[in-house]
N, C-alpha and C positions, 0 to 999 in steps of 0.2 A: 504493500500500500504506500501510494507516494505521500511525504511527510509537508504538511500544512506546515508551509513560512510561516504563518502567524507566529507558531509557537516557536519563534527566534524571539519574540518581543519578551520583555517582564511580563507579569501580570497587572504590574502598576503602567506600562507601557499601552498594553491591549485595552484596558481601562479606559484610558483617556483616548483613544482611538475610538472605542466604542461609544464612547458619552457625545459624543458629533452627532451620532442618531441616524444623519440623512444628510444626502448629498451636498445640498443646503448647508449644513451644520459643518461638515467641511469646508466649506468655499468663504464661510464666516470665521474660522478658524484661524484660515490662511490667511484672511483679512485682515486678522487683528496683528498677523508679524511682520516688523518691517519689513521692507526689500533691501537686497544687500549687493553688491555689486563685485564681490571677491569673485576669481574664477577657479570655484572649489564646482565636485559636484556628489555632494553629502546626500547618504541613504536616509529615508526618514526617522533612525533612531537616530541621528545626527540634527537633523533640522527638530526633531521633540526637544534634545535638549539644549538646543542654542536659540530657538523660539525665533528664526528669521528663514528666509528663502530666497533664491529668483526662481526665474522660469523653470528649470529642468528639474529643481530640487523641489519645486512645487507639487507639480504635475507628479512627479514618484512618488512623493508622500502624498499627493490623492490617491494615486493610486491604492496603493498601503493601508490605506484609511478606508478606502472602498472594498480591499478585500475584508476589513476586518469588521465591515457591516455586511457582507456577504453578497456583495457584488464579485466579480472578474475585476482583476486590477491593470486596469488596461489603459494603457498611452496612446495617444494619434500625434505626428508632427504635421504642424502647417508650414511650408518653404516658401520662402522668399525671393525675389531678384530685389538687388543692392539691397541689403533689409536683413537683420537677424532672422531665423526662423521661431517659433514659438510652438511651444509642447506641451500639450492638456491631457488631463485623464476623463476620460470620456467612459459612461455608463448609461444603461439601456434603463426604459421604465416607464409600464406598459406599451410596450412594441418601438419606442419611441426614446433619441437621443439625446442626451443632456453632457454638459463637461463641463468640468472646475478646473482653475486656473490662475496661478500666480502671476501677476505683468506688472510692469511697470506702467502699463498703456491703461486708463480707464475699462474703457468697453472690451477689450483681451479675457476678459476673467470668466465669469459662472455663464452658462449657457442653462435655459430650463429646459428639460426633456421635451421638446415637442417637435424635433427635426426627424423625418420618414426617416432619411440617408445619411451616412457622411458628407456628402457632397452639398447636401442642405445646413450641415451642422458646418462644415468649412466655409461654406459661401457668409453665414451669418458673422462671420469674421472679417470679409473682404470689405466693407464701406470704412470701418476704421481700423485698417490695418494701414501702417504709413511710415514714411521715413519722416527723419527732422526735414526732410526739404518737402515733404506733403505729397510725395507721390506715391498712389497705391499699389504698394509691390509682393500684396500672397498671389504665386502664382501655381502653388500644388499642396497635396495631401499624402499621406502616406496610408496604408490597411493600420486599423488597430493591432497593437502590440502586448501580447499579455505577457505583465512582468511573472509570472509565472516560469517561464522558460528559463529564468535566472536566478531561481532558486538555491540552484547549488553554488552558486557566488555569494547567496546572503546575502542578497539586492536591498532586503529592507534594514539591517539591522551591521552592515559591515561596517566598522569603523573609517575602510578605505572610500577613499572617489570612485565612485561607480561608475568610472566610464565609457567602461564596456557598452552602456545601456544608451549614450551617447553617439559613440562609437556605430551601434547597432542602427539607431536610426537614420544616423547619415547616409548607413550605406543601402539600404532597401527602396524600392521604386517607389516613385514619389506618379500619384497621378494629375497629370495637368487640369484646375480648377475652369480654366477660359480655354475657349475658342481662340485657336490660333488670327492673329491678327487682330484681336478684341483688344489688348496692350498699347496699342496704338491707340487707340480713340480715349484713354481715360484722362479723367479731368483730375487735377490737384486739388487736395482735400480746403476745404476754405479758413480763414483763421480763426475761427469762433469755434470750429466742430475742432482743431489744433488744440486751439487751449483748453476746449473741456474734457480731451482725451488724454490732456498730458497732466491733471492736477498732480501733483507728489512726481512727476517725473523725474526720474534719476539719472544723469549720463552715465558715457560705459554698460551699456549694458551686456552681460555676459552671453551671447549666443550661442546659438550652440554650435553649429560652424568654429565658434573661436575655443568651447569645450574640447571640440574633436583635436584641434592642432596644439591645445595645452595635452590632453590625453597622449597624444601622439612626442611631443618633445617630452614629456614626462616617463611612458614606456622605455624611451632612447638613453635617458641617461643614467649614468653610472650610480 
């Protein structure tokens, strides 16, 4: 019988996992801890006990969080041209998609389950999706990812940078969100819908593109 990650957690860990209740309660969670812009990429017993996250360290610890209310702990990455990508842990409920989400972007964050498709749950990210210069640039999606697979790393509970799990997402097909030549016709986002997507915005932000290449000069050295 294959052995439930959960029980890598304490029971004082599992707890507080548990007391989130609902997806909601998660994505309120994540809310309350700052954003931090170090380019670590900390398993969720790591982000429980330093109470901060970005994107990637978010998204794992929803994941984490949704196994531990009995969901699938499953990841989707959104890709970007000139533009970080952004990684949510997405969950089913009744027939229908929802995801939570750490960002430094306002509207990046909780999605409520009510998208058919991934494709519907990606697109709901495409109007404020932007660089600092206002151009909208999600231009793909990846299949859900169940950290599951990564078990026998101790994905949820390793003291190390998880960046296998980083690593993993860069490298799988990403599918194109637009119609070829639709790229072309888009308009820059205006400076009103700018300022209320950036309240609390932080520079540097750690992509994960720039995870892969710290993962990768990190593997390399002595």
């Amino acid at each position: 019988m294959k052995k439930n990650s959960n029980s890598d957690f304490t029971p004082s860990e599992l707890r507080t996992l548990r007391s989130l209740k609902t997806p909601a309660g998660v994505q309120r969670y994540l809310d309350d801890m700052p954003y931090h812009l170090a380019g670590t990429a900390w398993s969720p017993r790591t982000v429980l006990r330093e109470q901060t996250a970005h994107c990637l360290e978010g998204a794992v610890f929803a994941a984490a969080a949704l196994g531990a209310l009995g969901f699938p702990p499953l990841i989707f990455d959104l890709e970007a041209d000139q533009d970080t990508d952004h990684v949510i842990a997405i969950f089913k409920s009744h027939g229908h998609w929802g995801a939570i989400a750490k960002s430094n972007f306002t509207g990046c964050r909780y999605r409520e389950p009510v998208y058919r498709t991934l494709r519907e749950l990606a697109l709901s990210y495409f109007n404020i999706y932007f660089n600092l210069r206002g151009e909208r640039t999600l231009r793909r999606y990846s299949r859900p990812v169940d950290l599951s697979r990564f078990d026998r790393q101790h994905w949820m509970t390793t003291e190390k940078d998880i960046w296998f799990i980083a690593e993993y997402l860069c490298d799988i097909p990403h599918r194109p969100l637009l119609k070829r030549g639709l790229e072309k016709t888009l308009t820059r986002v205006d400076p009103r819908t700018m300022q209320g997507e950036m309240v609390g915005h932080r520079r540097k932000t750690p992509g994960l593109r720039s995870v892969q290449r710290a993962a990768r000069i990190s593997s390399s050295a002595p």
